[in-house]
C-alpha positions in Angstrom: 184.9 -128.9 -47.4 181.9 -127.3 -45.9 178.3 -127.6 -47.2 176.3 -125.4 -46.6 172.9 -126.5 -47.8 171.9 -128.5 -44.3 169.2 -130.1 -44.9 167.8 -128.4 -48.2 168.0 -130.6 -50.9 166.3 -128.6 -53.4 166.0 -125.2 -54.9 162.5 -122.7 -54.8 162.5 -123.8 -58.7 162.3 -127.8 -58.2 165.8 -128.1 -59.6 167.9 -129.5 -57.2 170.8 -127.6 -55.1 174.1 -129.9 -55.3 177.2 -128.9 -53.0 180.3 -127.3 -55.6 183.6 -126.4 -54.6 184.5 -123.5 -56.5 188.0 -122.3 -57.2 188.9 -118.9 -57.5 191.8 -117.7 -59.3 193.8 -114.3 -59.5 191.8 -113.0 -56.1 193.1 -112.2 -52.9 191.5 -114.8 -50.2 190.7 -111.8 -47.8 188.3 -110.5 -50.3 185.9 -113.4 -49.2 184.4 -112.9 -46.1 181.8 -115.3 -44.3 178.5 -115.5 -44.7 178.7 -112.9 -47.8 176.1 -113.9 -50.5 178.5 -114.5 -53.8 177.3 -115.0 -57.3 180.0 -117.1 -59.8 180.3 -117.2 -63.1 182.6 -120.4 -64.6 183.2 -123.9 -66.2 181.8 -127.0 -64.0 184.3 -129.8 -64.2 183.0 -133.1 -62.9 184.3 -134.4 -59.6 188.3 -136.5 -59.7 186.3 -139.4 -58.6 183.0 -141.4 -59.6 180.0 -140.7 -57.2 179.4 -143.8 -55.3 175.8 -143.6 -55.8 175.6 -142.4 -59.4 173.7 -144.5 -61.0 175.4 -143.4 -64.0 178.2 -141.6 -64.3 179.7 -138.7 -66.8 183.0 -139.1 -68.3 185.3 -137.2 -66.2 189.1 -136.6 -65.9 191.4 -139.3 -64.3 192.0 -139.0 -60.8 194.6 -136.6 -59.9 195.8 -134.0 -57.5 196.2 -130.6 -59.7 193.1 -130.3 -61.8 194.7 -127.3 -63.6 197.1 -130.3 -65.8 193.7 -131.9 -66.8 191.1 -131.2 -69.3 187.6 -130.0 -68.0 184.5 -133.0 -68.2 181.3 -130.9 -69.5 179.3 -133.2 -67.7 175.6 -133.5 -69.5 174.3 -131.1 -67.9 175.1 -127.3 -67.9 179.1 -126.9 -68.7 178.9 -123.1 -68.4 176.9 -121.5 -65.9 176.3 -119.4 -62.6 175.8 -120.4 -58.8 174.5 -118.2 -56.1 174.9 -119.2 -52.9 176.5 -117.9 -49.4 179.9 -118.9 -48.8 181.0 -119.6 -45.3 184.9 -119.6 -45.3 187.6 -119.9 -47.4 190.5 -123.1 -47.4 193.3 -124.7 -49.3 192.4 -128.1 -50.4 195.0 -130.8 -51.2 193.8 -130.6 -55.0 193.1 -126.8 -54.8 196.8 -126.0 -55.3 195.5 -123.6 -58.3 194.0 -121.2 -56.1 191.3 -120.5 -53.2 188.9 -122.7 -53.1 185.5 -122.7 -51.1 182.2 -124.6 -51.3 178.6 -123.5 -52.3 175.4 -124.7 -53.1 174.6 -124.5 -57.1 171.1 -124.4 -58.4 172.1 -127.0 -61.6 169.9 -128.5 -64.3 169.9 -132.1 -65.7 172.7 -134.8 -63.5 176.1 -133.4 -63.1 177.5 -136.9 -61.8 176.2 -136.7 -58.4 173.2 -139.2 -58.1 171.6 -139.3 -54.9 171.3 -136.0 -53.9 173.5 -134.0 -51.8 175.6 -135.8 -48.8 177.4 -134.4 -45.9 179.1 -137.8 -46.0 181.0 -137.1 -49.8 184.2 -136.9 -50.1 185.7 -133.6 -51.6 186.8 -136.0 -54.3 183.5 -136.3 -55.3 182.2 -132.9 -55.3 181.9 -130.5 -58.9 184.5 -127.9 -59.1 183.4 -124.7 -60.7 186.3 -123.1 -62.1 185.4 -119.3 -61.7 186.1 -117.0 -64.7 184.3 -114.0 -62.7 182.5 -113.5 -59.5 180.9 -110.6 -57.5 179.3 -109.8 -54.1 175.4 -109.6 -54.4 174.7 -106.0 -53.6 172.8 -105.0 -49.8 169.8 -107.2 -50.1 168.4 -104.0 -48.5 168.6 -101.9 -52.0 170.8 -98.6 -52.3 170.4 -95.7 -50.1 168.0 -93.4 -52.7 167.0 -89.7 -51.7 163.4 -89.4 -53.6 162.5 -92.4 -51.1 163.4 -91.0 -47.9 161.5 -88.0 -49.1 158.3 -89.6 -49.9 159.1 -92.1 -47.2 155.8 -90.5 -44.9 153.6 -91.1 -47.5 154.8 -94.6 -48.4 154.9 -95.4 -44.5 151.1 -93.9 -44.4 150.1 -96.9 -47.3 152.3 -99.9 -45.7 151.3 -99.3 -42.1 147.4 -100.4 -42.8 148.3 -103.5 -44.9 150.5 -104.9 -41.8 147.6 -103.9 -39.8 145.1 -106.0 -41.8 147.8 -109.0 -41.6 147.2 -108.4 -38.2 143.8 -108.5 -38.2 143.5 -105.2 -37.3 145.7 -104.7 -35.0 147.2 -101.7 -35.4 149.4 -101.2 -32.5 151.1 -104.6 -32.9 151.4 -103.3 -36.5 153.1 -100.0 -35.6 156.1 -102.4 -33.5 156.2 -104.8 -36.9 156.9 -101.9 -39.0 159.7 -100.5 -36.3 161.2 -104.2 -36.1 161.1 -104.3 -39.7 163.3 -101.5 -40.0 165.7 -102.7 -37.1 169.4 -103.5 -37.6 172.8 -103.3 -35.7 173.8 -100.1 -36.4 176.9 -100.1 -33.8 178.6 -102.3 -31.2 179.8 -101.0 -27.6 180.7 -104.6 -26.5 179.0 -106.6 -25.7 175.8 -104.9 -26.7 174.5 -104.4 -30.1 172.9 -101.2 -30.3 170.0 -100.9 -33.1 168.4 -104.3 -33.0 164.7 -104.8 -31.9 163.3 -108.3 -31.8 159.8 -108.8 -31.6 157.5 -111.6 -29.4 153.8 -111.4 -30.7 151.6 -113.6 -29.0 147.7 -114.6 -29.0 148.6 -117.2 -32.3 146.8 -120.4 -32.0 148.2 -123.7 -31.5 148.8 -125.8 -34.7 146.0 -128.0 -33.8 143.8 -125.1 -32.9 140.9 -124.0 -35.8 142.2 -121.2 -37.8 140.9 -119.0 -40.2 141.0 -120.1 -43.8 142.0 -116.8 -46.5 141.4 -116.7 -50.6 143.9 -115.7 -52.4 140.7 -113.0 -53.5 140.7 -111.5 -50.1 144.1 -110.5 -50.8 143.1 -108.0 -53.3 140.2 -106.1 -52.0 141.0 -103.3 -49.9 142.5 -103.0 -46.1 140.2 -102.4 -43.5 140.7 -98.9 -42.3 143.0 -99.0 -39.4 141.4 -98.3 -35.7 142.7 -96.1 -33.1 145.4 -97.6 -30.8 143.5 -99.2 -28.2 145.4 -101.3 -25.3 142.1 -102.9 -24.4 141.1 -106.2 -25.8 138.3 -106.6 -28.5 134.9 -108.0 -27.2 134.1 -111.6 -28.1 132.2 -111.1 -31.3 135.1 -109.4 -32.3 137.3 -112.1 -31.5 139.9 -113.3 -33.8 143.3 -115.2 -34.5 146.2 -114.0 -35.8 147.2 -116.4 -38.7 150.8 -117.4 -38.8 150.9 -118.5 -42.2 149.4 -115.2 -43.5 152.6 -113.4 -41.8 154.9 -115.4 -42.5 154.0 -115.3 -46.1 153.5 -111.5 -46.2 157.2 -111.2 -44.6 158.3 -113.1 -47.6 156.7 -110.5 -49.8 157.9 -107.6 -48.4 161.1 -108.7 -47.9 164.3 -110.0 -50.2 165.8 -112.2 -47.9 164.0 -114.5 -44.6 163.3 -117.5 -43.1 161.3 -119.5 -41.1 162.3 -121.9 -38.0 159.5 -124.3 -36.7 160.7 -124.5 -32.7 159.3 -128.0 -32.0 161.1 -130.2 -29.5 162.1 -132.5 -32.8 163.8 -129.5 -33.9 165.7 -128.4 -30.8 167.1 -132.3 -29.9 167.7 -133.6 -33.4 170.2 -131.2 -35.2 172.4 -128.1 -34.0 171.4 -124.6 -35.1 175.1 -123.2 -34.8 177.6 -124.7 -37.2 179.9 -127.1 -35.4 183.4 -128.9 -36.8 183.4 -132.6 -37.3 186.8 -133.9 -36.7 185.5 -137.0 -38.4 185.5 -135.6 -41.9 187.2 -132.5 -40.6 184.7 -130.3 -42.3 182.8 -127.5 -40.7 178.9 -128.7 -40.6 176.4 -125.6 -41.2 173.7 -124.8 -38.9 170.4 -122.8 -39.6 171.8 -119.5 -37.3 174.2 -119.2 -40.2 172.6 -116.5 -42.3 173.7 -113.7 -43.7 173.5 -109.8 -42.4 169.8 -109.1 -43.2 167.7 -111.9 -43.2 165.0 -111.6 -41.4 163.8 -115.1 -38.5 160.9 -116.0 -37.9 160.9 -118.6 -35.5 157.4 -120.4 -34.8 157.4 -121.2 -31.1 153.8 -122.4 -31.7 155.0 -125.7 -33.1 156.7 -126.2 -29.3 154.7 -128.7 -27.5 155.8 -129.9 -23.5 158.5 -132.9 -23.1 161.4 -132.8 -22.4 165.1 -131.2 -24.1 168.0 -132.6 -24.3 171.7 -131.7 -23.9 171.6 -130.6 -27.4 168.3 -128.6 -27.1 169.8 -127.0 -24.4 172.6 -126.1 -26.0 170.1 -124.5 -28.9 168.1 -122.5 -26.6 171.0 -121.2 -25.4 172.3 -120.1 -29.3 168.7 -118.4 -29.6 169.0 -116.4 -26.7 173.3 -115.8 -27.5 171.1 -114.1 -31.0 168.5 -112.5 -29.4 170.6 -110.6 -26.7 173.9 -110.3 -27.9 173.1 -110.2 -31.9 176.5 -113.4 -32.2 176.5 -116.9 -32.9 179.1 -119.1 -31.3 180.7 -121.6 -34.2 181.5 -124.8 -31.8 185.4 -126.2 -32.7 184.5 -128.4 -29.8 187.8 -127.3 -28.3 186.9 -123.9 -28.3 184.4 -121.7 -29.4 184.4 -118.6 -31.8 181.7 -115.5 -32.0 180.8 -114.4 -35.1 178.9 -111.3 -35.1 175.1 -111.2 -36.8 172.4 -108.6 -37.6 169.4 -111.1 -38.2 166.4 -109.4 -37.1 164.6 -111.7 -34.8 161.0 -112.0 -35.4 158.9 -114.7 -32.4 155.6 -115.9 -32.8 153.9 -117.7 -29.9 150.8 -118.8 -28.5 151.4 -116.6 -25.3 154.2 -114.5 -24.4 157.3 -116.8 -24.6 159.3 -118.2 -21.3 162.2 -119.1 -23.8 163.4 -116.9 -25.8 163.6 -112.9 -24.4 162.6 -110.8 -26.9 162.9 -106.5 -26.5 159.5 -106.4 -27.1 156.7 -108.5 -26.3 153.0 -107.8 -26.9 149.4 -109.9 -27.6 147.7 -109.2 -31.1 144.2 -108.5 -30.8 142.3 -109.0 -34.0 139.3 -107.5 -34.6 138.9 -108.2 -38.4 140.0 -111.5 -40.5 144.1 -111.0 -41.5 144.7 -110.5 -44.6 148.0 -111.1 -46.3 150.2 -108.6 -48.7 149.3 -109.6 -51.8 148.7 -105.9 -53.9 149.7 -104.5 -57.3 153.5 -105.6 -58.2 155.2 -102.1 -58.0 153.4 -101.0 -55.1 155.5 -104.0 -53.4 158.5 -102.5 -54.9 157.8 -99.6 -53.4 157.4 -101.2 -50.0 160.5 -102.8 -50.6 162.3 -99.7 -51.4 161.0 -98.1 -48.4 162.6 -100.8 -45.7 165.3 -100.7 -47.4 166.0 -97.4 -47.8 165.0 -96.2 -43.8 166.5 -99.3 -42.4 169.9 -97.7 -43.7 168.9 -94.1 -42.4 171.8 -92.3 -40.3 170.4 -91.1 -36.9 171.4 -88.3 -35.0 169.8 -86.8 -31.7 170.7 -83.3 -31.6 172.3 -81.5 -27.9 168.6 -79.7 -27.3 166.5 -83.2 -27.9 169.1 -84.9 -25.9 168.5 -83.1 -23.1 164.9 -83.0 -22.8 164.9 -86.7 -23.8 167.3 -87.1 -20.6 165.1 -85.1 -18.5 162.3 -87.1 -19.4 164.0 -90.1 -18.4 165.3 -88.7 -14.6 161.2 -88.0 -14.4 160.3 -91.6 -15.3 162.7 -93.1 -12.9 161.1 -90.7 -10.0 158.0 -92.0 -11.0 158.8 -95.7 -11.4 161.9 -96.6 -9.7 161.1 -100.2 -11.5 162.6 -98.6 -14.4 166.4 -99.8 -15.9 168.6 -99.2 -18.1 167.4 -101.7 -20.5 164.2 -99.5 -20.7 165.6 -96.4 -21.5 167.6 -98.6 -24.1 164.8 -99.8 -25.6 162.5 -96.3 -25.7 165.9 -94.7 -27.3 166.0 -97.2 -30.0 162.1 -97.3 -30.7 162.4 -93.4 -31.1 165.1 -93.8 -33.8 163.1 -96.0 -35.4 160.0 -94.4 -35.4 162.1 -91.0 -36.7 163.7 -93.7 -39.5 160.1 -94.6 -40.5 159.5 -91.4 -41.4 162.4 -90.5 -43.5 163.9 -88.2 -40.7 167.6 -88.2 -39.7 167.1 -86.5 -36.6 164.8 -87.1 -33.6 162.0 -84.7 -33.2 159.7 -84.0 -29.9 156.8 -85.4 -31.6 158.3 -89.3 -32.4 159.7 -89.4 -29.2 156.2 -88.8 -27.5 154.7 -90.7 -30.1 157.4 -94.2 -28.6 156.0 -93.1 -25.6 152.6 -93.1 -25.9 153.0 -96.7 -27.9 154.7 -98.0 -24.8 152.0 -96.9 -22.4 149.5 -98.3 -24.9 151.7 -101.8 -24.7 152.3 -102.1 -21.3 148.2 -101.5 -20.6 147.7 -104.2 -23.1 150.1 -107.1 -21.2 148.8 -105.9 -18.3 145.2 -106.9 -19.1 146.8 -110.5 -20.0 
């Protein structure tokens, strides 16, 4: 039995999320894959055995060890309904002898017999069991591939680009690198290296107890600032501003279908583990935050990160973060061994100066030079935005023999000039100029995106420089 709720105990609707072991019938095992995003449709049968801490419990079916010979308790709360949740494996159960059986986390309403909330410490025995009649994968959080996006997709990227600038504050060449690492994914793997992901490390965001900007939800509605030119050098101090975390963060979750936020305090990184882990004890696999699937979007706050000093275990979860960040895996601990499961979680750090911890592809300060202002616009202009990330992010890419060359030329010339220069570099501009060809709804890299990345580079190294 695996739950896969960690510490969540309820749903974004204030109806709480209960663990449910649900039982599939007439499918092939294979079919369910981990980490895939499932939605059920069934009958809820109460657990075999009386919840400990129930305060009251439903009637349910004696105790016994083939639920398929026993009616089906209705329980008083929902008998018939759907869950949506990500399952993360698939296992034969002792009273699961019907079929494949694998555990979720149901959004319920009214008490199902589990008083108390949610335990890692039940017993399977004392778990719901959702029979499923029907089930489905959730399609590509990331919408269909359409054609009439990718062909407006200039003029939708010409509206998006100053609304991330003015949740910058401005900032329009740290709003240029959001918009590429928004569009980022793992498009192939040469082992070990991913090839396609971009994480991101924007700095200059104050410190928790630092004074911050305050935003109305009215600001939200009036129109961007116009975006200024690229500049690398920093604004003067009546022009000084902060970037607001919470503004991002929450603009993220607008533009986005599927993300998630990890405070990085030192509570965090000794207290719990962030890669799932067995426990021998109840022999159940014990979920861990890095266990999302393909898609979502992390942001982890390394603001929250104050000095002391890290455990064993906090070692052992800087050490997952950086397994994510380079190599795009997360190691599931069997304490005997360890497996790698491959991800594609866009990596998204937020820090009060460039972080020491975690390496990121990119790094850069965000100079504001106007309050930020979050994404908060007319409904199906959002949809439109969403359509667009969507729709580019799953763009094929192609660099044709004549580009290739001169791109390769270019890159023997760089070296000459700065022998400093690796192959992680050349990695990096290669991947920002499919990205920036993506962004614009073109398949094929062109001599102007390329020199575009280029000139955004120059503009980001001058600005770290000045730091």
């Amino acid at each position: 039995l695996h739950f896969p709720l960690g510490a969540s105990s309820a749903s974004p609707h204030g109806r709480p999320l209960l663990p449910c072991i649900v039982k599939l019938y007439d499918s092939v095992e294979s079919q369910v894959k981990l980490n895939q995003v499932l939605e059920f449709v069934g009958v809820v049968a109460p657990p075999s055995a009386p919840a400990v801490h129930a305060p009251t419990a439903v009637p349910h079916a004696p105790d016994d060890s083939n639920d398929r010979d026993k009616g089906m308790g209705t329980g008083t709360g929902t008998g018939v309904g759907t869950g949506t949740g990500t399952g993360t494996g698939t296992g034969m159960g002792s009273d699961d002898n019907a079929g494949g059986a694998m555990a979720v986390g149901m959004e319920v309403e009214g008490e199902l017999g589990l008083g108390g909330g949610p335990s890692a410490c039940l017993p399977s025995s004392q778990v719901l069991r959702l029979h499923c009649l029907t089930w489905r994968q959730l399609p590509d959080p990331f919408l269909p591939f359409t054609e009439p996006t990718v062909a407006s997709a200039p003029t939708i990227r010409a509206s998006l680009l100053p609304r991330l600038t003015a949740v910058l504050g401005g900032d329009r060449l740290a709003a240029e690198y959001l918009l590429l690492h928004l569009l980022s994914r793992v498009h192939t793997r040469i082992e070990p290296m991913p090839l396609g992901k971009l994480s991101l490390n924007l700095s200059g965001f104050p410190e928790p107890s630092s004074p911050s900007t305050t935003f109305h939800p009215s600001s939200a509605l009036s129109p961007p600032h116009p975006p200024p030119p690229i500049s690398s050098s920093p604004p003067s101090l009546s022009q000084a501003a902060s970037p607001s975390l919470p503004t991002l963060t929450s603009s993220l979750q607008t533009l986005l279908p599927a993300t998630h936020t990890l405070p990085l305090s030192l509570d965090t990184l000794n207290s719990r583990r962030l890669a799932p882990h067995k426990d021998y004890t109840s022999d159940r696999l014990v979920s861990g935050v890095l266990q999302l699937p393909a898609g979502t979007h992390l942001t982890i706050d390394e603001t929250a990160l104050k000095p002391g000093r890290v455990t064993a275990l906090g070692s052992q979860n800087l050490q997952a973060l950086k397994e994510l960040l380079e190599w795009q895996k997360v190691d599931y601990d069997f304490q005997y061994y360890k497996m790698d499961m491959p991800s594609d979680i866009p990596v998204l750090i937020l820090s009060h100066a460039t972080s020491r911890l975690l390496p990121a592809d990119v790094s850069m300060p965000v100079r504001c030079t106007a309050p930020p202002q979050p994404v908060r616009v007319d409904e199906s202009e959002v949809a439109t935005w969403r359509r667009y990330i969507g729709c580019c992010r799953l763009l094929e890419h192609e660099i044709k023999d004549g580009m290739r060359e001169e791109v390769e030329r270019e890159l023997v010339a760089a070296r000459q000039v700065d022998p400093s220069l690796d192959s992680d570099t050349f990695h990096r501009w290669l991947t920002l100029a499919r990205l920036m060809a993506a962004s614009f709804g073109e398949r094929e890299l062109s001599r102007e995106r390329w020199q575009a990345v280029r000139d955004l580079e120059r503009a980001r190294e001058a600005r770290n420089r000045v730091v």
